[in-house]
C-alpha positions, 0 to 999 in steps of 0.5 A: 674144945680141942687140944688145939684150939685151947694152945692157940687160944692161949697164943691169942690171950699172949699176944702184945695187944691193948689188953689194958684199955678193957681193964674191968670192962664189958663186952657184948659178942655177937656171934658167941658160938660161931667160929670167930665169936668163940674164939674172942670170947675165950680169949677174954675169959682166958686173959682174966686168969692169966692176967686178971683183967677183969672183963665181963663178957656178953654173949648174944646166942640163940641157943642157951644150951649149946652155948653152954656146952661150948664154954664152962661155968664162968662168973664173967660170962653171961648170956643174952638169949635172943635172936639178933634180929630182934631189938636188944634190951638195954638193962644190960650194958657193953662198954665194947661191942664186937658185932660177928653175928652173920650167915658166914656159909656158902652153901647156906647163902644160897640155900637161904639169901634172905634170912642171910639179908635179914641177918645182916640189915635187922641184925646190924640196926639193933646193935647199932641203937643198942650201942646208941643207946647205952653209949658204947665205948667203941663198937667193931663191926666185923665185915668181909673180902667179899664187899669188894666185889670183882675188882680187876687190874689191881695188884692189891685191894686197898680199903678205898678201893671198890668193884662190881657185885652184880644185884642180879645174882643171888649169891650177891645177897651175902656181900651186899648186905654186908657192904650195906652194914658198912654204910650204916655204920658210918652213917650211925656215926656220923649221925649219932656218934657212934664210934664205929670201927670196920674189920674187913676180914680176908678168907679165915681158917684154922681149927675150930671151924664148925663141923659141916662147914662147906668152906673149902678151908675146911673141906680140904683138910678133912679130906687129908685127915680121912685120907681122902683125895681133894677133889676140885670143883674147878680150876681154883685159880684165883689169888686171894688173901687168907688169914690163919684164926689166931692172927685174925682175932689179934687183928680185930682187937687191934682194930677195936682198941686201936683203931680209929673211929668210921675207918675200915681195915683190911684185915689180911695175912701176907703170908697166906696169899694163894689160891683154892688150888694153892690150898689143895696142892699145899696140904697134899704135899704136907702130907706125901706119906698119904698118897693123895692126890688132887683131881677135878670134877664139875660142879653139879647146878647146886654146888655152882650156886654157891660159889663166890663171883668175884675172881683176884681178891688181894687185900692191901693190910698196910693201913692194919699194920700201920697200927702194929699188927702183924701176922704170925702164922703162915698158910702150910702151918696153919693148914696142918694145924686144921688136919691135926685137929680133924685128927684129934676128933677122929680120935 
C-alpha cells in the first residue's frame, strides 16, 4: 500500500459518517481485493484503531494469499475463500453485506463477456440468499453509470431515468448483467425482504488502481508519470461523471447506512464532470514542466471492442446529497494524486 493510498484512507475513516450504526458489528466485502473493495475494507479496519469501533470484517476472495499480501495480520479480519460464483456457507454471519465483486475492465468485458455474466447474475444470486438467509441488516449492491445506456436530450441523468443498451453488442454484456442484478435486487426485497439498497457509481478513479488496468483513468496518469504522451483512441468528447475514490467510498457508506431500502442513488461527483479528452488535456497542463502533448490515433478492431457504447453520461447526485453527502476532491487534484502515486511506485 502507498503513502498515498494510506493518507486518503485515513480521510475516509475521518469522514462525518454513521460510523455508530456498525458499532460491534460485521461485515461480508465483496470484491475485497479490488480497487473498491480494499479501500472499504481498510477503512474499516482503519476506524477500529483510531475510533474503537469494533468491526468485524469479511472478505470474500479467491485468492488467500494475495489477499494476505495486501492487508496485515488483523484479529478482525477474516476470509472467506471462495469463488463468488458459488453458494456462500452460512456459519459465517454479516450484519452488513457490501456486494462489489465484478468484472470492472474493459478490455476484459470483451475479452470474457461471459465469465463477466456469470459474474454478475451467479454472483449476485448467492449474495442475495446468503443475506436472506442470515437475515442481514442491510445489503449495498454496488452497481454502475453504465445501466443507464445511451440516454439523449438530458442534461443530467437521474436515477428514474433509463436509455437504450443495445443486446447485440458484446460490449452490452457488462451493463446488462448489471442492470439485470438491480431488478433481483428489488425483487429479493420485495419478495423476501431483503433490505436492499443500490449504489450507481460514476466513472471512479484515484491511487490504488490495480496495476494494468485499461481504464483511461489509469492509462493517462501513468503516461504522465513516465513521461509519456497521452495518446487519443479518439475524440474522447463525451461528457460524463467522475468521481475521485475517497468521495466514492464515503458515498457508498452514506447509502448502506443511510439510505433507504430498494431505492437506487447516483453516486457522482459535481466536481469532476468532463470528458476522456478533458481528462487528458487536464493532467498535461498539470504538468508544463513535462512537455507532453496530446495527440490521436485510430484504434485498432480489438481496442474498438472494448470501448463504452453509451455517449453523454451526467449523473443527477441530488437524491445521494439529499442524504448529506457531499463531494471533497475535485477532478486535477485527484488526477495529480493518481500521477504522484505512479511515482511513488516508480521509485
Amino acid at each position: 500500500m502507498t503513502s498515498i493510498v494510506k493518507k486518503e484512507t485515513a480521510s475516509i475513516a475521518a469522514a462525518p459518517l454513521s460510523w455508530d450504526k456498525l458499532k460491534g458489528k460485521t461485515l461480508l466485502i465483496t470484491g475485497a481485493t479490488g480497487f473498491i473493495g480494499s479501500y472499504i475494507i481498510r477503512a474499516l479496519l482503519l476506524k477500529n484503531e483510531t475510533d474503537g469501533l469494533g468491526v468485524k470484517v469479511l472478505a470474500l476472495v479467491r485468492n488467500r494469499e494475495r489477499a494476505e499480501k495486501m492487508y496485515d495480520v488483523n484479529e478482525n479480519l477474516d476470509y472467506i475463500v471462495q469463488d463468488v460464483c458459488q453458494p456462500l456457507p452460512t456459519d459465517k454471519k454479516a450484519d452488513f453485506i457490501i456486494h462489489c465483486a465484478s468484472n470492472a475492465a474493459p478490455k476484459e468485458y470483451s475479452m470474457y463477456p461471459v465469465e463477466t455474466m456469470k459474474t454478475n447474475f451467479f454472483g449476485t444470486i448467492n449474495l442475495l440468499d446468503y443475506a436472506k438467509a442470515v437475515n442481514a441488516e442491510s445489503f449495498l449492491y454496488v452497481s454502475t453509470i453504465e445501466i443507464y445506456g445511451t440516454t439523449r436530450g438530458l442534461d443530467t441523468i437521474p436515477e428514474d431515468t433509463y436509455g437504450t443498451i443495445d443486446a447485440m453488442k458484446v460490449r452490452s454484456c457488462y451493463p446488462l448483467s448489471k442492470k439485470s442484478c438491480e431488478t433481483l435486487c428489488v425483487s429479493y426485497s420485495d419478495e423476501y425482504g431483503v433490505p436492499v439498497k443500490i449504489g450507481r457509481l460514476s466513472y471512479i478513479f484515484g491511487p490504488g488502481m490495480r496495476e494494468g488496468d485499461s481504464k483511461i483513468v489509469a492509462v493517462f496518469p501513468k503516461c504522465i508519470a513516465d513521461g509519456e504522451n497521452i495518446v487519443m483512441k479518439s475524440k474522447g468528447e463525451q461528457l460524463r461523471s467522475y468521481t475521485y475514490v475517497t468521495d466514492a467510498i464515503t458515498a457508498l457508506f452514506t447509502v448502506l447506512l443511510d439510505g433507504e431500502s430498494g431505492e437506487a442513488y447516483n453516486i457522482a461527483s459535481t466536481k469532476c464532470i468532463t470528458t476522456i479528452a478533458g481528462i487528458a488535456h487536464t493532467l498535461v497542463e498539470a504538468y508544463p514542466e513535462k512537455g507532453l502533448k496530446v495527440i490521436f490515433d485510430l484504434p485498432t478492431e480489438a481496442e474498438a471492442k472494448g470501448f463504452s457504447l453509451i455517449e453523454n453520461a451526467v449523473l443527477d447526485s441530488n437524491k445521494l446529497e439529499s442524504l448529506g453527502w457531499e463531494s471533497q476532491t475535485d477532478l486535477k487534484t485527484g488526477l495529480m494524486r493518481v500521477v504522484e502515486e505512479q511515482i511513488e511506485l516508480k521509485g
